[in-house]
N, C-alpha and C positions, 0 to 999 in steps of 0.2 A: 504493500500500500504506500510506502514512502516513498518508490519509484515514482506511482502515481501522480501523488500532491506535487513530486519534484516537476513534473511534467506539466502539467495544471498549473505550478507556480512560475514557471521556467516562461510559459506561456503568453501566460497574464499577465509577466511585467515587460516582455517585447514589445506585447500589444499596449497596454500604457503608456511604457514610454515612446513608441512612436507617434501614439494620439500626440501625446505632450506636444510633442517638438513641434509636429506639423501645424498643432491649432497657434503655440508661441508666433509664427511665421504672420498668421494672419491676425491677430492680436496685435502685433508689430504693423500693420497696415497694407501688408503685399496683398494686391490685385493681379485678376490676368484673367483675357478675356479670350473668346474664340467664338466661332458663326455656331461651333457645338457644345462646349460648357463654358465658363466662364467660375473665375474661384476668388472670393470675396469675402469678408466679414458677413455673418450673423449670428444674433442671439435668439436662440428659439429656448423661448418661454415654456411651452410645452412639449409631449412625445413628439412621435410621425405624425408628419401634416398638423405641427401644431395643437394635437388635440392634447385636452385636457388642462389648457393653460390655463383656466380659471382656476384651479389648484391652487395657483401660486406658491408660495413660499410650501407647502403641504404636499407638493408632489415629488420634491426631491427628500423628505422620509420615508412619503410610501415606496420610490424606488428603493429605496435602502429596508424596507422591511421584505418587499419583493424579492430581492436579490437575495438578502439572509435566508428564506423560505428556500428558496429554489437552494444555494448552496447546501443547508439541511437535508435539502431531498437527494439531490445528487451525492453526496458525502453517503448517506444512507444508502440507496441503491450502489452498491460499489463494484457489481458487475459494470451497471451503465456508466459510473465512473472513469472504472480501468479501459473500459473498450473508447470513451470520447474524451478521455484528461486532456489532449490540446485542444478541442473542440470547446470542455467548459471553459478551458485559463482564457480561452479568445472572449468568449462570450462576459467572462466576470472581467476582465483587464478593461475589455470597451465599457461595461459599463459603468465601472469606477470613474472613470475618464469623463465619461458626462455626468456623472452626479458631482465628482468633483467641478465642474466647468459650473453647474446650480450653486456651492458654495462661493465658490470664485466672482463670479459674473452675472449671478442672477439667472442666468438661461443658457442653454448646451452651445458649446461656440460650432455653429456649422460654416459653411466655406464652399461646399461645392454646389454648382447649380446647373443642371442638366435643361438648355434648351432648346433641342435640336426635333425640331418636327412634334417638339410637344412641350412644355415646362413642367418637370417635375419638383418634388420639393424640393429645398436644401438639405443638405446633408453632409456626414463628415465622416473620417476612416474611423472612427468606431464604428458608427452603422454599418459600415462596408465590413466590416469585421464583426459586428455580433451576425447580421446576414449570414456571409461565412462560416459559421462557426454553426448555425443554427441546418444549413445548407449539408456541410459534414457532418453530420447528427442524423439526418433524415437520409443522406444516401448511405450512407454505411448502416443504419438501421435495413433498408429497403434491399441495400447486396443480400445484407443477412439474410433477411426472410426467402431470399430466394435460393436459399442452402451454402452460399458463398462465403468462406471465412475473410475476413480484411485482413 
């Protein structure tokens, strides 16, 4: 099991610290723009697509009660554990990352903005990394089921 956590922990703070550095960048002011995304400051108040910003100050506890829940369960099931430990460190590294950005800044610092034939939300390499993470979880579940060892 301590290989495990080392794995899961080993994880979660590459994936932090690269949140870090990359949001310092745009925090510091860097722009950059293209006909396809464009990478900028924002403070998003609430989750995906902004929901639930009426929370306010209340939504960055119940992330951190959410996450403590979910690590409890993961920690306990430790089949699921040992078979997705870089899968969880990704998924808890990105989301320390924006709950710390709530203590910091009031709102997750996002930067990228996708407008190419369509505008999607903003967003930042922790989402692109809990995504990830949630992504590896469901295909390696789904090999399984199909007799396939990972």
């Amino acid at each position: 099991m301590a290989k495990t956590i080392l794995k899961a922990a080993i994880s979660a703070v590459i994936i932090f610290i690269l949140d870090r550095l990359i949001k310092l960048l745009f925090l510091d002011g860097s722009t950059w723009h293209s006909e396809v995304l464009s990478l900028y400051l924002v403070l998003n108040k609430g989750v995906a697509f902004s929901m639930f910003a009426f929370l306010g100050e209340w939504l960055k506890y119940i992330q951190i009660v959410i996450i403590t829940a979910l690590l409890v369960f993961v920690y306990r099931e430790k089949l699921f554990f040992t078979q997705n430990a870089i899968a969880v460190g990704m998924l808890f590294g990105a989301g320390c990352g924006n709950i710390l950005d709530r203590f910091l800044y009031g709102g997750v610092v996002d930067y990228i903005a996708w407008h190419y034939g369509f505008n999607f939300a903003v967003f930042n390499f922790a989402d692109v990394a809990i995504n990830f993470g949630v992504f590896l979880i469901i295909v390696k579940m789904a090999w399984k089921k199909r007799g396939n060892e990972v």
